[in-house]
Backbone as a ProteinNet text record, in pm:
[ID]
protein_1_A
[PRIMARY]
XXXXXXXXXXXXXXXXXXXXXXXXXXXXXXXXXXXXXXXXXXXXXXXXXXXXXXXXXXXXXXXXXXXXXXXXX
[TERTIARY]
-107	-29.5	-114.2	-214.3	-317.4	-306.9	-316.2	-322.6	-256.7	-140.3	-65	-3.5	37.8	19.6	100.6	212.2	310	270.6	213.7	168.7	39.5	-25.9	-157.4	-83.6	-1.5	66.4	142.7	205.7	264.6	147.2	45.5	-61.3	-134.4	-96	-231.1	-101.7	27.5	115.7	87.1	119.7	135.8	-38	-121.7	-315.2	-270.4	-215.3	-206.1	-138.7	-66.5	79.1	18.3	-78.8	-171.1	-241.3	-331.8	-442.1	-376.1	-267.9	-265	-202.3	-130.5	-35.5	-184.3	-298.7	-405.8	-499	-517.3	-570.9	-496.6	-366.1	-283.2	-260.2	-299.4	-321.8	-463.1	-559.1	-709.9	-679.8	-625.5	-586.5	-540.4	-411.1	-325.9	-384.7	-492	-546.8	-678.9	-754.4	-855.8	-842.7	-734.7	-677.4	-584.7	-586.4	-568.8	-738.9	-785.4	-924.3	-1016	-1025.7	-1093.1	-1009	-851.3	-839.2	-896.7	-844.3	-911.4	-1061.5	-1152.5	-1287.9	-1305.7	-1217.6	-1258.4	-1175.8	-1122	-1097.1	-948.4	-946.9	-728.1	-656.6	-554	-445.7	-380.4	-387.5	-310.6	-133.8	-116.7	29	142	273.6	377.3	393.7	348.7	318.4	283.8	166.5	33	76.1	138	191.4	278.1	395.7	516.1	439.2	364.5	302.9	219.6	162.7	67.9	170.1	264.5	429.1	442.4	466	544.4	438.7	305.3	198.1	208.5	219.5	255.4	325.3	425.9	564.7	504	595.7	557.4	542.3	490	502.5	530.3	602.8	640.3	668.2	762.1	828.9	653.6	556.6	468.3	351.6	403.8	254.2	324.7	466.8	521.4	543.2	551.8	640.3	691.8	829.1	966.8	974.5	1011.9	980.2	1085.9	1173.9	1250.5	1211.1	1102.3	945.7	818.1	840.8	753.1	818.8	730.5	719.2	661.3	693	589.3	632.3	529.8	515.5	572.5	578.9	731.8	600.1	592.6	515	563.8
1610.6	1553.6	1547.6	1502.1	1487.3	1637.1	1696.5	1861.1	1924.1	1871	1892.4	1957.3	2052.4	2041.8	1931.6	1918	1842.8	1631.8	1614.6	1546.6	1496.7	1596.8	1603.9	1564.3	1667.9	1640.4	1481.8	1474	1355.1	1232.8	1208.3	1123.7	1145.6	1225.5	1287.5	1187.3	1210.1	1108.7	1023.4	976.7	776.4	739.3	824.2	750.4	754.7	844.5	884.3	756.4	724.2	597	484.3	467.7	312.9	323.7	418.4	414.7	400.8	435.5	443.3	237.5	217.9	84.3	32.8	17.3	-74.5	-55.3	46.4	34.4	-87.7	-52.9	-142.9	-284.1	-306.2	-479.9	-531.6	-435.1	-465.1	-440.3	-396.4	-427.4	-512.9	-569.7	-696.3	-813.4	-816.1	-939.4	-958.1	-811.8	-818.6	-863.9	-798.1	-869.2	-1017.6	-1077.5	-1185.1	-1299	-1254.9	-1304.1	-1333.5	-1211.8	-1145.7	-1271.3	-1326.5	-1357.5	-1532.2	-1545.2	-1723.7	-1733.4	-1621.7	-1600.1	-1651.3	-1647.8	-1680.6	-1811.8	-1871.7	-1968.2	-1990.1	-1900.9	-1925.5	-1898.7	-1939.7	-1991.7	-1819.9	-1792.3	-1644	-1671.9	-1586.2	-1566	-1534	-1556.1	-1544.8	-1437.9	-1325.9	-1154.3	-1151.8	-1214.3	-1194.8	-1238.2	-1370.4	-1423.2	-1357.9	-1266.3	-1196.7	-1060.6	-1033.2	-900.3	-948.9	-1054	-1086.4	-1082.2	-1155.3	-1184.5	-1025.9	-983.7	-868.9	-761.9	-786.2	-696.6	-757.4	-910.5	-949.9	-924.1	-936.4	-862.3	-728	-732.3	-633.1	-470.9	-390.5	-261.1	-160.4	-226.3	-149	-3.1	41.2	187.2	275.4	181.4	257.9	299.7	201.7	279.5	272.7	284.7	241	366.9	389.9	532.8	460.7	573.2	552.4	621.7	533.9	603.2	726.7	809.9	925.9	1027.8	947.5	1081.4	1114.1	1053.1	988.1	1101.3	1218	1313.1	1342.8	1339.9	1353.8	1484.5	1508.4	1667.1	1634.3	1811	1777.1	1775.5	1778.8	1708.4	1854.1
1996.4	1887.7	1761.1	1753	1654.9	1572.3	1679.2	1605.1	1537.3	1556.5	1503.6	1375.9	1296.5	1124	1103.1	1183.5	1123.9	1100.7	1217.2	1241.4	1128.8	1111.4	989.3	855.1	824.5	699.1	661.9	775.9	745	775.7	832.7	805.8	684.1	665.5	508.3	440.7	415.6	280.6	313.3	476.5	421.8	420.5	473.9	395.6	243.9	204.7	41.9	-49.8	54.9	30.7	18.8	136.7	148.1	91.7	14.7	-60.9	-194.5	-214.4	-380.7	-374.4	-276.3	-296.3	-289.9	-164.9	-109.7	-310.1	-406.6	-564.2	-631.7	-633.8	-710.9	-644.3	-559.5	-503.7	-572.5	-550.9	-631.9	-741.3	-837.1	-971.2	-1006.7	-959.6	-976.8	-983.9	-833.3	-805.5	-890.6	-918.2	-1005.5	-1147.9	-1203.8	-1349.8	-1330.9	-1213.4	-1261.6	-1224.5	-1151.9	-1135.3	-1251	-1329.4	-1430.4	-1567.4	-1570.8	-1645.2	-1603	-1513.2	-1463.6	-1442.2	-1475.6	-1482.3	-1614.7	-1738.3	-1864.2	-1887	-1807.7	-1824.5	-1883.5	-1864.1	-1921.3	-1778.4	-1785.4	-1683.7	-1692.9	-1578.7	-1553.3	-1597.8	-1622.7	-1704	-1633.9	-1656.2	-1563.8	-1526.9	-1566.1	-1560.2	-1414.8	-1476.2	-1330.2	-1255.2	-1255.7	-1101.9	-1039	-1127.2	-1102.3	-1006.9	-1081.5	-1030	-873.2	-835.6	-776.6	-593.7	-684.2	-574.3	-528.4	-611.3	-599.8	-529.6	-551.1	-425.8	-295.9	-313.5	-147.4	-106.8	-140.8	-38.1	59.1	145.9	243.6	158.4	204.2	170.7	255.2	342.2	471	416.1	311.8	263.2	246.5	194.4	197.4	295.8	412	505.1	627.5	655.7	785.2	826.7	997.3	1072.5	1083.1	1018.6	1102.8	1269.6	1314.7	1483.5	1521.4	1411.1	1410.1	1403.4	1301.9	1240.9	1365.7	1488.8	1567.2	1664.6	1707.5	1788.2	1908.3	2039.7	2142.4	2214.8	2293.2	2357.4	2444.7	2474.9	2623.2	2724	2894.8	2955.9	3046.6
[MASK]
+++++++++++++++++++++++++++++++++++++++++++++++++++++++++++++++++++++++++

């Protein structure tokens, strides 16, 4: 299974999927860090954005188990 191309390809998107969503959580959380580092109260932005990285990201790193292939035996 590993060997797969098909299998390769579609692990190569969703690493591609979690790595780009797993940047933009360290951004979010870094620019609001970076702003309560200087001493001002993070902004309704930041909190909106901060919410909105927690939420699940299931669309971005989940198998759908349809996509989920096994060898015949």
């Amino acid at each position: 299974m590993g060997d797969s191309d098909l299998f390769q390809l579609d692990f190569m998107r969703h690493e591609a999927k979690f790595r780009a969503a797993q940047a933009y959580v360290y951004e979010v959380f870094g620019d609001a860090e970076a702003t309560a580092a200087q001493g001002i109260e993070i902004s309704d932005e930041q909190r909106a954005r901060m919410r909105a990285v927690t939420t699940p990201l299931s669309s971005a790193v989940s198998l759908r188990p349809s996509r989920i292939r096994t060898r015949s035996r």
